[in-house]
C-alpha positions in Angstrom: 126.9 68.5 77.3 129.4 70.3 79.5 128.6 74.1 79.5 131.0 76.4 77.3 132.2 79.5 78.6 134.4 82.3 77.5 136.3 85.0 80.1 136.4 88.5 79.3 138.7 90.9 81.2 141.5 93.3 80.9 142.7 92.2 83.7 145.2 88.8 83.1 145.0 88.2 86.9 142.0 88.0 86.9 141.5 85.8 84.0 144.0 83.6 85.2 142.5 83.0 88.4 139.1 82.3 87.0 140.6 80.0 84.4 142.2 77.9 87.4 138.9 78.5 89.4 137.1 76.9 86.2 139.7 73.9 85.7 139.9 72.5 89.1 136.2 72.8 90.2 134.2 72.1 86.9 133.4 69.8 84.2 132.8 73.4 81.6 134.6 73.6 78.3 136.4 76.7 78.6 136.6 78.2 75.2 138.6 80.7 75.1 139.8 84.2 77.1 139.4 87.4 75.6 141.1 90.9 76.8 138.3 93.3 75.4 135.2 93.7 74.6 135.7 93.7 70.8 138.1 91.0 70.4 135.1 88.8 72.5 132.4 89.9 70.5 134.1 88.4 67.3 134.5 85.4 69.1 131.4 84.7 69.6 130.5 84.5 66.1 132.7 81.7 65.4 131.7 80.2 69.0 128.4 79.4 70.3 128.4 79.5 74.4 126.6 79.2 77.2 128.1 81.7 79.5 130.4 84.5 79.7 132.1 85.4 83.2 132.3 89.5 81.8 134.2 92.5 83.6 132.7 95.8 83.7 135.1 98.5 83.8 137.1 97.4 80.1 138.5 100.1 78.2 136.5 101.4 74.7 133.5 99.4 75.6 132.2 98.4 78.7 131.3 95.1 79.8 127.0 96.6 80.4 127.6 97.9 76.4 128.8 94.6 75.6 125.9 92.7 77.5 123.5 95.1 75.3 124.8 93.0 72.3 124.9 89.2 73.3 122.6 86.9 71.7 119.6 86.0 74.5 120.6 82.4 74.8 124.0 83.3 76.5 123.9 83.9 80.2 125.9 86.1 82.1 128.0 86.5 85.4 129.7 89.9 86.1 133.1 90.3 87.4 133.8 93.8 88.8 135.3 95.4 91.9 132.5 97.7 92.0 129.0 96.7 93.9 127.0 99.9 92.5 126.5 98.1 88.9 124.5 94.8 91.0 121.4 96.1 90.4 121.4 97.7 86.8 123.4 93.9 85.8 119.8 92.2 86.2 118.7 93.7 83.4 119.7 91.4 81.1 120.9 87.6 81.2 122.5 87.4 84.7 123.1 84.8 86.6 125.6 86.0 89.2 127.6 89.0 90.2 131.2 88.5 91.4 132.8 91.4 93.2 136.6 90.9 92.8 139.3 89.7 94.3 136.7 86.7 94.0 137.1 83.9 96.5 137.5 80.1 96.1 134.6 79.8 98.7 132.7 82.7 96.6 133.0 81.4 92.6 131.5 77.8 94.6 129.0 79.6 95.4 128.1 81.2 91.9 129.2 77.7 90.3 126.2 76.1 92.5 124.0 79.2 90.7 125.2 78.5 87.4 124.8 74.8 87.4 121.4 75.3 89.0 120.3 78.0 86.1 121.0 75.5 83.5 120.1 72.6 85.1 116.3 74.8 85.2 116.5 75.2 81.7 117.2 72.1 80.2 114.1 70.9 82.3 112.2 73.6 81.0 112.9 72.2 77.3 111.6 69.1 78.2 108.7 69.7 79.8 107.7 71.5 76.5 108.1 68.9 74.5 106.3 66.8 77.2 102.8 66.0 77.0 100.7 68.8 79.6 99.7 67.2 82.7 96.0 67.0 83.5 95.8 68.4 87.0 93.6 71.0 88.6 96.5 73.4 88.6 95.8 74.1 84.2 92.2 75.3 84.8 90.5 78.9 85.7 89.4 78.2 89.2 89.5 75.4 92.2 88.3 75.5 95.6 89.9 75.9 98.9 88.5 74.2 101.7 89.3 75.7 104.9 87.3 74.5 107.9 84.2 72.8 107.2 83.9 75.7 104.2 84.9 75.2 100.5 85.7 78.4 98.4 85.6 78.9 94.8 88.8 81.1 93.9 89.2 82.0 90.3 93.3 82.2 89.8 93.3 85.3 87.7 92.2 86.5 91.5 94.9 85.6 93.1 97.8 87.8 94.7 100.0 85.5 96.5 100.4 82.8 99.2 101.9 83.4 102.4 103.2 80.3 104.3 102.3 80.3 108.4 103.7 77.5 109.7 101.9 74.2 108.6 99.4 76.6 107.3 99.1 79.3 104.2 97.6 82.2 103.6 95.8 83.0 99.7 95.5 86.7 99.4 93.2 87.4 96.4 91.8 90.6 95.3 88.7 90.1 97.2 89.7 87.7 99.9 92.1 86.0 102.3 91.9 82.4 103.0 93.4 80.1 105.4 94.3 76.7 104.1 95.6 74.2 105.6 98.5 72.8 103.8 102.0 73.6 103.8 103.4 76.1 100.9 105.8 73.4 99.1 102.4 71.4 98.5 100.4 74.3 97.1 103.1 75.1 95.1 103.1 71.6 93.2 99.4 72.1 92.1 100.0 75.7 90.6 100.3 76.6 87.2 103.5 78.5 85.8 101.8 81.9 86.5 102.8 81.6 89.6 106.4 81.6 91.3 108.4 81.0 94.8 110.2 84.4 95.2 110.6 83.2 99.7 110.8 80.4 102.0 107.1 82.1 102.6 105.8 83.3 99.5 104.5 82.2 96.1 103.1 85.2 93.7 100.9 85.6 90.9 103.5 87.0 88.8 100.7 88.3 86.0 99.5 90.7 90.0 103.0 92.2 90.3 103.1 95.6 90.2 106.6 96.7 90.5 109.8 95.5 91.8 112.6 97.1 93.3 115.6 96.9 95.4 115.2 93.5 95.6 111.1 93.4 97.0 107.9 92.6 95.0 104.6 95.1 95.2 101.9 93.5 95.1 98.7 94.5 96.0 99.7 96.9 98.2 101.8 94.6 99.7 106.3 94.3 99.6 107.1 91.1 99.5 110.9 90.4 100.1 112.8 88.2 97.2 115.0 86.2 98.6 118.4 85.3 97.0 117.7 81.3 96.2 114.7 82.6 94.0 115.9 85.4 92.7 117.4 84.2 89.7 114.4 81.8 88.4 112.1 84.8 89.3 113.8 87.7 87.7 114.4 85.0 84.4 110.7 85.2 84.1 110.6 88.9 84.5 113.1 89.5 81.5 111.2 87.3 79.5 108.1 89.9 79.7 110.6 93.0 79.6 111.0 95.6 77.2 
């Protein structure tokens, strides 16, 4: 089914030019295009949707006050001419965060995001109604053989992986461990606890001890998140915050 969307800006410039942007480049039902925040609201309890491509800066309420109030199903993607909201947007829904005047080359960019971020989803529905895999991944502990030594390794112990090469790195609360396989095929055998946040590492999400300004602590170690994982990872994130 072809995602349905809804604008909502005060500006119609901007609304027109994301209407074209959404016409010519995608398959998405465009539902409708609202001028404030209260006239959307209503909208959307006579519409469900997918996504909402939301200004900020709108007059009475804001488009952060409106995000407060969406249902958790819809996903967002700012659209503002002011960068210092990027970080507080993440707090809810978001997918992407458009500074304006937004480029063709730049709403390509967040459509590759958006398409992604759903395309995530509906795999994540079936693999819940999918029958669990039996792999080593599901249980408490496996071992690591590096060199001519295997290692028992309980997975509540672990930190993260740090890819080296053709080689990784398990950091674990009471070790480090040199394995000899590449990241992307450690990554296959682990269980959803843990997460690619960069090209070189995976964490133990249920070991993070804080994020900010766009890093991971854990451990006593800042990991950077990079941008391709940032949306999956921070998805997870909202899931567990209050």
């Amino acid at each position: 089914m072809p995602l349905r969307c809804l604008i909502v800006d005060d500006e119609p410039n901007a609304v027109s030019l994301l209407e074209m942007f959404i016409g010519q480049n995608t398959s998405w039902q465009l539902l409708g295009k609202c001028y404030n925040a209260r006239e959307a609201l209503t909208f959307i309890k006579a519409h469900p949707l997918d996504l909402i491509f939301l200004d900020i800066n709108m007059p009475q309420l804001s488009g952060m006050e409106m995000a407060s109030l969406l249902p958790p199903d819809i996903r967002i993607v700012f659209t503002t001419a002011y960068s210092e909201y990027a970080a507080e947007s993440y707090s809810f829904q978001t997918i992407d965060y458009l500074l304006k005047p937004i480029t063709l080359r730049r709403f390509y960019s967040s459509l590759q995001k958006i398409e992604a971020h759903f395309s995530m989803l509906e795999g994540q529905k079936q693999s819940q109604t999918a029958p669990a895999p039996l792999i080593p991944s599901r249980e408490e502990y496996f071992f690591i053989k590096s060199g001519r030594t295997l290692s028992k390794v309980l997975l509540k112990d672990i930190l993260y992986f740090e890819g080296e090469k053709e080689y990784a790195r398990l950091v674990s609360t009471q070790d480090k461990i040199l394995i000899y396989k590449r990241l992307k095929d450690i990554e296959e055998q682990l269980s959803p606890s843990f997460t690619r946040v960069h090209n070189s590492y995976i964490v133990n999400v249920a070991k993070v001890d804080s994020i900010r300004d766009n890093h991971i602590f854990i451990g006593g170690k800042q990991i950077p998140i990079s941008e391709k994982f940032r949306d999956p990872f921070m998805n997870i994130i909202r899931e567990r915050t209050f």
